[in-house]
MIPA-933220 format. One record per residue (C-alpha): residue in one letter; z, x, y. Coordinates in Angstrom, 2 decimals. Layout:
// MIPA-933220
SITE   code         w         u         v
SITE      A         Z         X         Y
...
END
This chain:
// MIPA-933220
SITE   code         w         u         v
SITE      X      7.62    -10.62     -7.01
SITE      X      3.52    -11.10     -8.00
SITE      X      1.90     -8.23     -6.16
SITE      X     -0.07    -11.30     -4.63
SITE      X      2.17    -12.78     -2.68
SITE      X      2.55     -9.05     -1.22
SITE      X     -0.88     -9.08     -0.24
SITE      X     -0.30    -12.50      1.99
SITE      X      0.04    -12.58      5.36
SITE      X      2.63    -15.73      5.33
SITE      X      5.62    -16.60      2.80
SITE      X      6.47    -20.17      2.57
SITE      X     10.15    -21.21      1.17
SITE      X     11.42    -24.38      1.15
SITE      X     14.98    -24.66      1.37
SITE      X     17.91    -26.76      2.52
SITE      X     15.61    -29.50      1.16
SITE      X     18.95    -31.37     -0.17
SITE      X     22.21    -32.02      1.02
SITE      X     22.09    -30.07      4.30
SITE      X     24.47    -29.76      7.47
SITE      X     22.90    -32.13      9.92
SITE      X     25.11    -34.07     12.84
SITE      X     23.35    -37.01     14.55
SITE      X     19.53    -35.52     15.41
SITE      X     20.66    -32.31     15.06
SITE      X     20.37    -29.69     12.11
SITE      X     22.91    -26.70     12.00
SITE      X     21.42    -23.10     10.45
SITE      X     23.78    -20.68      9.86
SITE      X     22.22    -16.95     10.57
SITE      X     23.86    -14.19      8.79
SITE      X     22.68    -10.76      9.60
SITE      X     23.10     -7.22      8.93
SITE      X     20.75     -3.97      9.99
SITE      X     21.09     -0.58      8.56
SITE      X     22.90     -0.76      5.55
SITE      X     21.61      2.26      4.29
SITE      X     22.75      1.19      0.55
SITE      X     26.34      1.90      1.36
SITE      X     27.47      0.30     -1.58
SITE      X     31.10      1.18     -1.44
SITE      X     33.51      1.10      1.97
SITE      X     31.89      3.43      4.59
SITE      X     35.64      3.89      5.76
SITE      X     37.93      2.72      8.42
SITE      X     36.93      0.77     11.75
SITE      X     38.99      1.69     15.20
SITE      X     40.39     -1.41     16.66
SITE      X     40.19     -0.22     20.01
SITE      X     38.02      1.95     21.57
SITE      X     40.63      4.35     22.63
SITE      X     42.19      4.41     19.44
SITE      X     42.76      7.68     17.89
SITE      X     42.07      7.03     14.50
SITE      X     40.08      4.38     13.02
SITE      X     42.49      1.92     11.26
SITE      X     40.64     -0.99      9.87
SITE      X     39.25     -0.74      6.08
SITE      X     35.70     -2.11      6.31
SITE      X     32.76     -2.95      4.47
SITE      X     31.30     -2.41      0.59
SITE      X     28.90     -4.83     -0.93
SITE      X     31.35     -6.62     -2.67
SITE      X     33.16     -7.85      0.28
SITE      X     29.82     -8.44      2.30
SITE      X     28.62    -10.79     -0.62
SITE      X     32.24    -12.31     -0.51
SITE      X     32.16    -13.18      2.87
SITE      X     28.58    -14.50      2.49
SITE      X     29.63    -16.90     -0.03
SITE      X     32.59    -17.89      1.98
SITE      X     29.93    -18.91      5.65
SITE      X     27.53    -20.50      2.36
SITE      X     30.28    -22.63      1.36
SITE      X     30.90    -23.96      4.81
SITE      X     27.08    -24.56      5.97
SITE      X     24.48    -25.08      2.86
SITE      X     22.03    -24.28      5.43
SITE      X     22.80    -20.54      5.38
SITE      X     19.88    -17.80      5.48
SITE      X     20.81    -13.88      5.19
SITE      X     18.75    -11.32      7.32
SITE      X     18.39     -7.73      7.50
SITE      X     16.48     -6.06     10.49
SITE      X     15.40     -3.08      8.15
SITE      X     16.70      0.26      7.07
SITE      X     18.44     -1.26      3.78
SITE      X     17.41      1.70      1.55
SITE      X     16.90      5.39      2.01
SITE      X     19.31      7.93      3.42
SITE      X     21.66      6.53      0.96
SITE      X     24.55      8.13     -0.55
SITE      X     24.47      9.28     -4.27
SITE      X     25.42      6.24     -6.02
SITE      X     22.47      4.29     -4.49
SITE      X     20.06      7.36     -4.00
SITE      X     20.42      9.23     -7.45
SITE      X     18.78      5.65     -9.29
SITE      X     16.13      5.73     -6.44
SITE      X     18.01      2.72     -4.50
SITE      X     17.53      0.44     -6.81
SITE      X     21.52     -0.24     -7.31
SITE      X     21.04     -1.67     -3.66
SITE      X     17.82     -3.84     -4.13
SITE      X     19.95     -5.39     -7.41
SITE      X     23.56     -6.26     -5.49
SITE      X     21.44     -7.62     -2.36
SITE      X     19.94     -9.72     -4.28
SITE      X     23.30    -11.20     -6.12
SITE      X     24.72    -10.96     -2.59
SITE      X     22.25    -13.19     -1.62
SITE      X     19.52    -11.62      1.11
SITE      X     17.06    -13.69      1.60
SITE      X     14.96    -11.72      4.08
SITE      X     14.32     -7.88      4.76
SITE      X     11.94     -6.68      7.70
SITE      X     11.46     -3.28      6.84
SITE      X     12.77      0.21      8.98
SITE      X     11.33      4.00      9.54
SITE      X     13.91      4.47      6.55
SITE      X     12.29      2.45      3.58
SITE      X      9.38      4.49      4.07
SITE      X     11.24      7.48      3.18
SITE      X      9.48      7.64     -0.28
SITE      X      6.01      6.25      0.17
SITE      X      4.23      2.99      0.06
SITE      X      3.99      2.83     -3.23
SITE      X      7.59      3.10     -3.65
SITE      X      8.53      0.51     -1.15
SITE      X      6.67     -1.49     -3.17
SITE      X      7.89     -1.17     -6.19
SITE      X     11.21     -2.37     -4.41
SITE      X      9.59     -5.57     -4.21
SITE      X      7.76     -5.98     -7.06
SITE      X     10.12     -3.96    -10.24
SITE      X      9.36     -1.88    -12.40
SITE      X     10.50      1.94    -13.60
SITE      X      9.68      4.84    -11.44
SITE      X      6.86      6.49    -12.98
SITE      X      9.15      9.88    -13.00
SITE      X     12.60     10.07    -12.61
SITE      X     14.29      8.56    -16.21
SITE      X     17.42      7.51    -13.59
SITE      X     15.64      4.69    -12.62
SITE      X     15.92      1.37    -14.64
SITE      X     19.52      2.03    -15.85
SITE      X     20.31     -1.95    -15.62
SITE      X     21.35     -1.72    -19.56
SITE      X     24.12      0.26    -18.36
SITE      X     25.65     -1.37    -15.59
SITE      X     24.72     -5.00    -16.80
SITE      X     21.27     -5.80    -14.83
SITE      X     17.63     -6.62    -16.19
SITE      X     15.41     -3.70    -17.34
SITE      X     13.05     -3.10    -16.00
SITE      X     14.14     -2.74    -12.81
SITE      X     13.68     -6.35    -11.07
SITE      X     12.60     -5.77     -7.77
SITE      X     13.80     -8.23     -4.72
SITE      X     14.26    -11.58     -4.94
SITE      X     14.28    -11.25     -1.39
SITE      X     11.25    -11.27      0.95
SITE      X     10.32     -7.78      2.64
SITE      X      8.79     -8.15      6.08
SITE      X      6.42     -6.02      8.11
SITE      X      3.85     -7.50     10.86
SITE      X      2.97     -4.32     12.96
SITE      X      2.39     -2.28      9.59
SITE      X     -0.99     -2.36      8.77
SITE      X     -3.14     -1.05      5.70
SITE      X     -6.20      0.89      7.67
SITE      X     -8.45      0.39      4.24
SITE      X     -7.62     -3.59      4.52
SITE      X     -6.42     -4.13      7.61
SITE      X     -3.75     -5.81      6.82
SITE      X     -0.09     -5.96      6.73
SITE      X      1.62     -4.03      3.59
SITE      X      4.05     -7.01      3.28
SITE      X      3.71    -10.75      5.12
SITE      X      4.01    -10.52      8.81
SITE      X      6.87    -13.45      8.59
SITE      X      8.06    -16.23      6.10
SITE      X      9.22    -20.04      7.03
SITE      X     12.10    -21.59      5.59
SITE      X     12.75    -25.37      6.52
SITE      X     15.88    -26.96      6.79
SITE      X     16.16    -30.49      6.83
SITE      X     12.87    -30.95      7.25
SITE      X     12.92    -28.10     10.16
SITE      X     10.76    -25.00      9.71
SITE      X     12.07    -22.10     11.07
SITE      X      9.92    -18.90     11.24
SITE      X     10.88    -15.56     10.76
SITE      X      8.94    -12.30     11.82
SITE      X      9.81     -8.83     10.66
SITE      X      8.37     -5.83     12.23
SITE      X      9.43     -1.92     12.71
SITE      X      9.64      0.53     15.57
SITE      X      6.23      1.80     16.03
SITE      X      7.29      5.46     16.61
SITE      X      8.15      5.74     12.63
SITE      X      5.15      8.07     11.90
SITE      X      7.04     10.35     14.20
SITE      X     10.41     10.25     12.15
SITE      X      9.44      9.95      8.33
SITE      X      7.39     12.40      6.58
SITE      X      3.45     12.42      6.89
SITE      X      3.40     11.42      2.93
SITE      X      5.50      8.64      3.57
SITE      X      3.57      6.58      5.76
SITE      X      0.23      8.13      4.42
SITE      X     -2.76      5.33      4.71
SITE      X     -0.88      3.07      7.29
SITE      X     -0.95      2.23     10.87
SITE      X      2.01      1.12     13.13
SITE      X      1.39     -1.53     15.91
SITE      X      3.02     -2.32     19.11
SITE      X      5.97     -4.61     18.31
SITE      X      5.78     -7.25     21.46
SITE      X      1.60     -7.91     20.87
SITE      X      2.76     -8.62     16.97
SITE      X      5.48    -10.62     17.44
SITE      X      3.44    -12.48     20.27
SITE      X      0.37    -12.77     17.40
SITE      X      2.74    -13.83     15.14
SITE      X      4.48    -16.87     17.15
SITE      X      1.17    -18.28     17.57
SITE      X     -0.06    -18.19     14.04
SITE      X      3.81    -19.82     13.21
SITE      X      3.47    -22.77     16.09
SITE      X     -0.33    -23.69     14.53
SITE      X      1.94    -24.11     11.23
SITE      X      4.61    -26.77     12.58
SITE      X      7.39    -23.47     13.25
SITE      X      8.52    -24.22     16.38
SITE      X     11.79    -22.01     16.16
SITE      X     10.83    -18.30     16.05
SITE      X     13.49    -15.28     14.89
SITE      X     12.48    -12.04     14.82
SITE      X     13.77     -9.23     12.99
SITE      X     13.34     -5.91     14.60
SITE      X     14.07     -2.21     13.39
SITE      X     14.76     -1.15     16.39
SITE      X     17.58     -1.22     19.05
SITE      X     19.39      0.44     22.11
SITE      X     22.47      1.69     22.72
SITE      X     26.40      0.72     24.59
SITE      X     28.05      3.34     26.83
SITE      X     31.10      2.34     24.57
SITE      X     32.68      4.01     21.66
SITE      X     31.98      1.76     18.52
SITE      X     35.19     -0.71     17.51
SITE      X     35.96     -3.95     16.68
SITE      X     37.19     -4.67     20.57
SITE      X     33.23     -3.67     21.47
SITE      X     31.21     -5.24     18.91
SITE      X     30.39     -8.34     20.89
SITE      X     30.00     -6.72     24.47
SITE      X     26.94     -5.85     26.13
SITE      X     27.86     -3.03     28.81
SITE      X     24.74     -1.57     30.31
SITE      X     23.03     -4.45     29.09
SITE      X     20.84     -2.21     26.98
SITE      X     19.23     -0.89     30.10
SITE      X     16.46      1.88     29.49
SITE      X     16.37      1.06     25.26
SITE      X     13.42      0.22     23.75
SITE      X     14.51     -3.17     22.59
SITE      X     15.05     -4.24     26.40
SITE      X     11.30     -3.33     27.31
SITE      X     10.52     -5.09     23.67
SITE      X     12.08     -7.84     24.62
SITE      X     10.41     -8.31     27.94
SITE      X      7.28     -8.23     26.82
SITE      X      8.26    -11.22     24.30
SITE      X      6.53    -14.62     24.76
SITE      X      8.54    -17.55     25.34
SITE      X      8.32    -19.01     21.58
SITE      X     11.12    -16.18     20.80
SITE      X     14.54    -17.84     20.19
SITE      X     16.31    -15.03     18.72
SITE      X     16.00    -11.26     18.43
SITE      X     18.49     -9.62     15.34
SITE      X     17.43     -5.85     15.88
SITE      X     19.12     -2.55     14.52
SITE      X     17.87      1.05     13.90
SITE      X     20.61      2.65     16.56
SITE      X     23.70      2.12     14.49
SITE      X     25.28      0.00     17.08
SITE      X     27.03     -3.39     17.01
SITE      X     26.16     -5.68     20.10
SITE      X     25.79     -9.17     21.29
SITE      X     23.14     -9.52     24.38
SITE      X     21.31    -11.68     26.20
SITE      X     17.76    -10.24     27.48
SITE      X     15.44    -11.41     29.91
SITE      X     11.62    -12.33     27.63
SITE      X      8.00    -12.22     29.65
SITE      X      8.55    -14.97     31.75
SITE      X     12.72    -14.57     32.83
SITE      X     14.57    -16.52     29.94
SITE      X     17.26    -14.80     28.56
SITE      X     17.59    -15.02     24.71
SITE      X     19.92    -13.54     22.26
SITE      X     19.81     -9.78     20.81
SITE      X     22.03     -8.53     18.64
SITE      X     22.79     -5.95     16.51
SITE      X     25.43     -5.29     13.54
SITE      X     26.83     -1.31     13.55
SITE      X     25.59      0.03     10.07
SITE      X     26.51      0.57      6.53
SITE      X     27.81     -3.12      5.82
SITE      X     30.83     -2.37      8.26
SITE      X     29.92     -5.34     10.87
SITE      X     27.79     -8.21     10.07
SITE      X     26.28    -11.33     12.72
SITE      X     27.56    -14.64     12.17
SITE      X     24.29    -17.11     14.34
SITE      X     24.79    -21.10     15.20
SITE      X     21.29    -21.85     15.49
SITE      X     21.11    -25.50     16.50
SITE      X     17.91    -27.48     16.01
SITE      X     16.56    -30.50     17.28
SITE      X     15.57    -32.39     14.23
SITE      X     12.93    -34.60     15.71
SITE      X     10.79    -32.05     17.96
SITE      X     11.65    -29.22     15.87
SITE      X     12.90    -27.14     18.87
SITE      X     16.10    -24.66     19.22
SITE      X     18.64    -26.59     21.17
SITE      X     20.98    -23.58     21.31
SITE      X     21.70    -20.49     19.48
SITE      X     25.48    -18.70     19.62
SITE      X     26.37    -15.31     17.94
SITE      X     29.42    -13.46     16.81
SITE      X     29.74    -10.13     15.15
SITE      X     32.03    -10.11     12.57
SITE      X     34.48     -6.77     11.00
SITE      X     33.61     -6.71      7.35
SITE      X     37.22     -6.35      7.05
SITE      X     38.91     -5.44      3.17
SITE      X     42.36     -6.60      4.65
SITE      X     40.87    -10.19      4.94
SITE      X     43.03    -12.30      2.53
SITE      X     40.89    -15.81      3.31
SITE      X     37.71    -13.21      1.66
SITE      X     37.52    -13.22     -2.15
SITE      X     35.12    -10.14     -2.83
SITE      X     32.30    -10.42     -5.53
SITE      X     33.68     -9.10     -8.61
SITE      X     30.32     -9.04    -10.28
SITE      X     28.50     -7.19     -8.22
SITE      X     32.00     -4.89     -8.01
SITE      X     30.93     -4.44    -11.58
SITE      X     27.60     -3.22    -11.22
SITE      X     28.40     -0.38     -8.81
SITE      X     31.17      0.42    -10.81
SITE      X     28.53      0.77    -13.19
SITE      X     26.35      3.18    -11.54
SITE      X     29.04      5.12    -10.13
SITE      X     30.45      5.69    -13.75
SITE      X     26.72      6.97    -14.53
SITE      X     26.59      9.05    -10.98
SITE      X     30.30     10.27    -11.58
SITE      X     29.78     13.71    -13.13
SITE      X     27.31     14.73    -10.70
SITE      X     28.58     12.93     -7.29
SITE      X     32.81     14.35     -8.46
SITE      X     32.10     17.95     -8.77
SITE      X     33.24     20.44     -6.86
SITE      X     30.88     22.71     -5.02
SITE      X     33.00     24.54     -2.41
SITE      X     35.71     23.59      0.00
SITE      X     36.38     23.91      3.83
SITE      X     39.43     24.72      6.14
SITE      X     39.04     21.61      8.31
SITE      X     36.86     18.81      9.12
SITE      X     32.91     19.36      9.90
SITE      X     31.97     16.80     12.08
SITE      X     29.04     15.69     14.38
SITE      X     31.31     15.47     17.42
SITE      X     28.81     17.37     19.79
SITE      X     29.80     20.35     22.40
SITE      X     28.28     20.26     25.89
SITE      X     25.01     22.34     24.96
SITE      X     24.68     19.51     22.09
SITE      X     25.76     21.55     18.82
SITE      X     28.21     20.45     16.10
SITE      X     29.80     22.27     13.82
SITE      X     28.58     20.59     10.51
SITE      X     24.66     20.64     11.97
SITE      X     25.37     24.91     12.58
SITE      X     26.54     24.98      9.20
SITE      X     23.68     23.36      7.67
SITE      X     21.29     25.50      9.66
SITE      X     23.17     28.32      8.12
SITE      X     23.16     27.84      5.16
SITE      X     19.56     26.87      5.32
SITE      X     19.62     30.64      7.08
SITE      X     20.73     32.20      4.26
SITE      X     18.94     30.83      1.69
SITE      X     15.72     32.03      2.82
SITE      X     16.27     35.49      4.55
SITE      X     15.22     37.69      1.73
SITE      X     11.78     39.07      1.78
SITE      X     11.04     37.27     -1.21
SITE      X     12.20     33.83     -0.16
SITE      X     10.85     33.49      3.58
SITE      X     12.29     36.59      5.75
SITE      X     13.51     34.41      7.87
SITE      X     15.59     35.28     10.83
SITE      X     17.08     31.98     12.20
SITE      X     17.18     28.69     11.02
SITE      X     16.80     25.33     12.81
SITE      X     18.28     21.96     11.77
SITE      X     17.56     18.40     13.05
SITE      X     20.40     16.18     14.14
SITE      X     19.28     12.85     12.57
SITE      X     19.04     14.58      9.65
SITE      X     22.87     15.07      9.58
SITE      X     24.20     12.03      8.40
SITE      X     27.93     12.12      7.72
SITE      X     30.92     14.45      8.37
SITE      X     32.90     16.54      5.88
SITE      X     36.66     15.98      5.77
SITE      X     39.07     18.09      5.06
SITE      X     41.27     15.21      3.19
SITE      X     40.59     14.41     -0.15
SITE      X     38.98     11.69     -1.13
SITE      X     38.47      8.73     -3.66
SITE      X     37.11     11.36     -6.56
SITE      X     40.72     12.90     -6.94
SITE      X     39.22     16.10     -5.96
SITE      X     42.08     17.09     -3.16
SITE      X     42.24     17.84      0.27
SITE      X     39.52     20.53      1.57
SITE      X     37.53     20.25     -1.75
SITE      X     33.75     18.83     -1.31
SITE      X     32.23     17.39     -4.08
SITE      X     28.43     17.08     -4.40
SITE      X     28.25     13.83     -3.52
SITE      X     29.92     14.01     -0.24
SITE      X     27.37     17.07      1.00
SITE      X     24.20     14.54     -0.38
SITE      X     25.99     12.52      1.56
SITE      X     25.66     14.60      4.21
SITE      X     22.01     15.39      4.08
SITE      X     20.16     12.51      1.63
SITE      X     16.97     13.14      2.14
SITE      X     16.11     15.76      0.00
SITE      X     14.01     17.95      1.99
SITE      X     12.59     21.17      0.73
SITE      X     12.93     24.71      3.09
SITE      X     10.10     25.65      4.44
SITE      X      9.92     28.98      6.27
SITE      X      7.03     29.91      8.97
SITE      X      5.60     32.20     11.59
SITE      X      6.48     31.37     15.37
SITE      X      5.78     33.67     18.58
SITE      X      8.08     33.88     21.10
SITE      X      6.62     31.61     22.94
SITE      X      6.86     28.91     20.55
SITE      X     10.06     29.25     19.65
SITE      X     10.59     28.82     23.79
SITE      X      8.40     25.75     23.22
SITE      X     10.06     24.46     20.38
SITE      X     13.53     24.62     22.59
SITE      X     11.46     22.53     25.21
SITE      X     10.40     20.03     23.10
SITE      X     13.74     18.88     22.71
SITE      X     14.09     17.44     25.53
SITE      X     12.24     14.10     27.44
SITE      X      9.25     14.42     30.01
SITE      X      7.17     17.17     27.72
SITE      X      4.02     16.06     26.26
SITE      X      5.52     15.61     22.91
SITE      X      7.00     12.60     23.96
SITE      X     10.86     12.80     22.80
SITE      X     12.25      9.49     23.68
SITE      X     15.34     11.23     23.81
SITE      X     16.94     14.64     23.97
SITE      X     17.45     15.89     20.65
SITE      X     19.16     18.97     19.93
SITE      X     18.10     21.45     17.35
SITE      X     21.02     22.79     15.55
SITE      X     20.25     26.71     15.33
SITE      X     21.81     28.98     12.99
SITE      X     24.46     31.63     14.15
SITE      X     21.98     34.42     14.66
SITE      X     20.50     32.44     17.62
SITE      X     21.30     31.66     21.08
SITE      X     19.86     30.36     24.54
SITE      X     21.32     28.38     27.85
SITE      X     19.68     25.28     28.91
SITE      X     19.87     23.45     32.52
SITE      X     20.92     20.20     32.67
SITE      X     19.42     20.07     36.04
SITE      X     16.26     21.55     35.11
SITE      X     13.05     19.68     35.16
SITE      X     11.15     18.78     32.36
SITE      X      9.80     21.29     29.96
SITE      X     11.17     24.38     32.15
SITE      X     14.80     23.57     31.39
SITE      X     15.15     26.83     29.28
SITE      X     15.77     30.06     31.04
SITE      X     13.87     32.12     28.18
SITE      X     15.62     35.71     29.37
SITE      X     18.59     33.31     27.24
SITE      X     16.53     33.03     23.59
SITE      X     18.33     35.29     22.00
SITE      X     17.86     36.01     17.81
SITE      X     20.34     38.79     16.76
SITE      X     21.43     38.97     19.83
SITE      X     17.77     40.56     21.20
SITE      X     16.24     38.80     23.53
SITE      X     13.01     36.56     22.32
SITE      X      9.95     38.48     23.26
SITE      X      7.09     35.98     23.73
SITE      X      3.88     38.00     22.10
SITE      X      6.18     38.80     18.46
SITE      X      6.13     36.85     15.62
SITE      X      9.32     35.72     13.89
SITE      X     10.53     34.08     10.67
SITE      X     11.78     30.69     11.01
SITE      X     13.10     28.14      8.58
SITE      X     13.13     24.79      8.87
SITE      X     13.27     21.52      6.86
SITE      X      9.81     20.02      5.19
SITE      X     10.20     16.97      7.74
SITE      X     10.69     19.01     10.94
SITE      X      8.08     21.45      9.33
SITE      X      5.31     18.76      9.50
SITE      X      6.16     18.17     13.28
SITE      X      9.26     15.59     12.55
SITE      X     10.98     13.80     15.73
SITE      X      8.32     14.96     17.75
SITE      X      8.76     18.58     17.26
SITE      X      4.74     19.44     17.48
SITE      X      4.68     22.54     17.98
SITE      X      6.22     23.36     14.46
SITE      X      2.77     22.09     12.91
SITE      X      1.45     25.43     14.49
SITE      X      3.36     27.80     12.86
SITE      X      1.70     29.80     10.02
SITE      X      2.58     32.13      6.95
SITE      X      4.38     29.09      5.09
SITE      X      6.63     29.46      2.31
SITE      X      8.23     26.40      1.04
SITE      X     11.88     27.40     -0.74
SITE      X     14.66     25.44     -1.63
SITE      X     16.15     21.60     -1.29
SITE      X     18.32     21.37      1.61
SITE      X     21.11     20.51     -0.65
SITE      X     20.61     23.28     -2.87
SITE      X     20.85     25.32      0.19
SITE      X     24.05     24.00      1.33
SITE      X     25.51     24.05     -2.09
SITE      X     25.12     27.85     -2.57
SITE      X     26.51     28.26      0.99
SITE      X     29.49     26.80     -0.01
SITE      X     29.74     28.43     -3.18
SITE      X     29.25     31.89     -1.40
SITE      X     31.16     31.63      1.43
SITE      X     34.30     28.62      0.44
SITE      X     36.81     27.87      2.26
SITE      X     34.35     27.24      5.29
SITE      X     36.04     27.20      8.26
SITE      X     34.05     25.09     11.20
SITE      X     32.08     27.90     13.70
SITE      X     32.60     28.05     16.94
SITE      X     30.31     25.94     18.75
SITE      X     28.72     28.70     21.13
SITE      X     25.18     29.08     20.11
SITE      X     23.75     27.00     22.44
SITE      X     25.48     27.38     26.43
SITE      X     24.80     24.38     29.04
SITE      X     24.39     25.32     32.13
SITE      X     24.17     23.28     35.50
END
């Protein structure tokens, strides 16, 4: 796309300008929408049925059958439009990461995405970078990118035929958004507007170079801003796309994806939402992973649809927007998630865009198929009741061991954060031949795909008491939610559920090598670059001195594994929960 049309504030697309799907006065759109896809170009996995299932049984997702059962919703209602409420690219696994996402960018745009508000996750490698997902073009580095001669795309790269989004993120030089702040498309003569903005917290949860130069406004005053500007234009139907979400009390399954228990009570979509003007017909949000099918109260009481599709191409949302064709107006608007289910024999899935990640992962294969260690049984995320798991301890671990030489950091314990664990290790072999309890290299990127550095620094005592704090919401740091550091084995401390905030630790409990903590000494910590530059919130991290920058994470982990295979999963004791 001409970097001009970047520089806009407003896309205009005409489509549906033909042969459309109108009854009577009325004109049918047909939403489909997915969040968080995180370039999860193959199956993710299975799907439980049932919440209380014990194993998930349904085979889900993969680009191919997304785009298949996009064609087959197209074929019933020309007046289709594809959405994404951000997070398409970045922590991706290796088939989609190693050629710098653009495998994903290229089988969106054959799968037919039309629109793209961007997440905290496509600014993983810089504004300049997100860009050049737009626009094309080779990286100006890394001779992966622009492989299309291979795998049977243009070269250069092509960039998306699709439209990224981003209201509330603003260029401070120009003032002005880095993308449009929304795009109309008109459908029978209807113009529909669409809005894309972020959560506002994503300078808190990408890396200081990633969002370098740009400024992150409240999402309700944008979308507000932006309704206005689209009603003075004739778009009298508003959607938003939002990268950001809340949370069920429900395990995840196809029996949950269209409930609403809690009704997203204390999430920052719900307070979002409220603040919403009454121009706001629909709200298609994502960033928490979760599938779910609301109804929120807006600024003045009128409830209007939120939803949000799981991740990773396992769920999508299937939208009956009717329109009123004379006055332009939403007359009613009915959702339905939707299992991206592979057993689905009315689905025919896209055997050319089957082809082009069959491509890539033919060019990935020698890297993402060897063998770096193996394990004894499954590291998950499943947390204890202090809030460790035992794939996060070994990650910290490893990251332990790598730099507790004198020469590479001196460290003495090793922190880890939990969003930055992305994916469990399992103990059965998988689709690489490699056999049960093998890992292969691209199931441990998969793991951790963000390809943070080590960086090893000086704390006191008390810091490392503050850092423990900091985990937790009420402290001035502002954690929106606890988040538990995953420590490495030669630390531990008790916490107190019942404590107030920022006193919860009983610091007698810091323990490092089994001495207690003493608040005046100084002590060599490692943690990752993000968390290192005060990542999730963790501010007090920004204070520590001495800094030695070491490894990549996955180096890290890779020599663990090579050192210390078959790991067995530790016992999840470091960190005790007390009443």
């Amino acid at each position: 796309m001409n970097p001009r049309h970047i520089a806009s504030a407003v896309a205009l697309t005409l489509a549906g300008c033909g042969i459309g799907h109108a009854t009577g006065n009325k004109v049918h759109l047909k939403i489909v929408a997915i969040n968080d896809f995180h370039g999860q170009l193959e199956s993710p996995g299975n799907f439980r049925n049932l919440p209380t299932d014990a194993s998930a049984t349904i085979p889900v997702g993969g680009i191919d059958w997304l785009a298949g059962s996009i064609a087959d919703l197209k074929a019933k209602n020309p007046n289709t439009v594809v959405v994404s409420a951000g997070d398409l690219i970045g922590a991706t696994p290796l088939v989609s990461a190693l050629f710098h996402d653009e495998p994903t960018i290229e089988t969106m745009n054959r799968a037919g995405l039309e629109i793209n508000a961007v997440g905290n996750h496509e600014f993983d490698e810089g504004k300049a970078e997100l860009l050049r997902m737009q626009n094309g073009g080779c990286h100006p580095t890394d001779p992966n990118s622009c492989q299309g001669a291979a795998v049977g795309t243009p070269v250069p790269f092509e960039g998306a035929t699709f439209q990224f989004l981003a209201a509330n993120v603003i260029e401070k030089t120009t003032r002005q958004p880095i993308f449009p702040a929304y795009t109309i498309k008109q459908y029978e003569g209807v113009k529909v507007g669409f809005i894309g903005v972020t959560l506002k917290e994503t300078p808190t949860i990408v890396t200081p170079s990633g969002v370098a130069g740009l400024k992150f406004k409240d999402e309700a005053h944008t979308i507000n801003q932006a309704s206005r500007e689209l009603l003075a234009q004739g778009a009298k139907a508003v959607v938003v796309l939002i990268h950001q979400g809340g949370t069920l009390p429900v395990t995840q399954a196809a029996a949950t994806i269209n409930t609403c228990d809690g009704n997203l009570d204390g999430s920052p979509i719900k307070s979002i939402v409220a603040g919403l003007n009454n121009r706001i017909d629909l709200v298609i949000s994502g960033h928490t992973h979760q599938a779910y099918n609301c109804r929120l109260p807006n600024r003045v009481g009128r409830s209007i649809p939120v939803t949000s599709a799981n991740s990773q191409g396992r769920v999508y949302t299937d939208i009956d927007m009717v329109l009123n064709k004379t006055s332009g107006n939403v007359i009613s608007v009915n959702a339905t998630n939707v299992v991206v289910d592979r057993r689905n024999a009315a689905i025919t899935p896209d055997a050319g865009i089957k082809q082009i990640v069959d491509g890539y992962k033919s060019l990935a294969g020698p890297i993402a198929n060897r063998t770096i260690g193996s394990i004894t049984a499954d590291l998950t995320r499943a947390n204890s009741a202090g809030g460790e798991n035992a794939m996060g301890d070994v990650i910290a671990d490893a990251q332990w061991e790598a730099t507790q030489a004198p020469g590479f950091g001196g460290a003495v314990a090793a922190f880890m954060n939990p969003g930055g664990v992305r994916a469990d290790l399992l103990f059965a072999g998988g689709a690489a031949g490699e056999g049960d309890g093998n890992v292969t290299f691209g199931e441990a990127f998969t793991v951790q795909p963000f390809g943070n550095s080590l960086v090893t620094l000086t704390l006191t005592g008390a810091q490392i008491e503050t850092l423990l704090e900091q985990q937790f919401t009420g402290c001035a740091n502002n954690q929106p939610f606890n988040r538990i550091l995953l420590p490495s084995a030669s630390v531990g401390y008790a916490w107190s559920a019942s404590g107030p905030a920022c006193d919860k630790i009983d610091p007698a409990s810091i323990k490092i090598g089994g001495v207690v903590v003493d608040p005046a000494a100084s002590y060599r910590i490692t943690v990752n670059s993000f968390l290192a530059d005060g990542g999730d919130n963790f501010s007090v991290l920004v204070q520590g001195g001495n800094r030695l920058g070491g490894a990549l994470d996955s180096d890290a982990l890779e020599a663990y594994f090579q050192a210390h295979s078959p790991v067995a999963p530790p016992t999840l004791d470091r960190i005790q929960q007390l009443p």
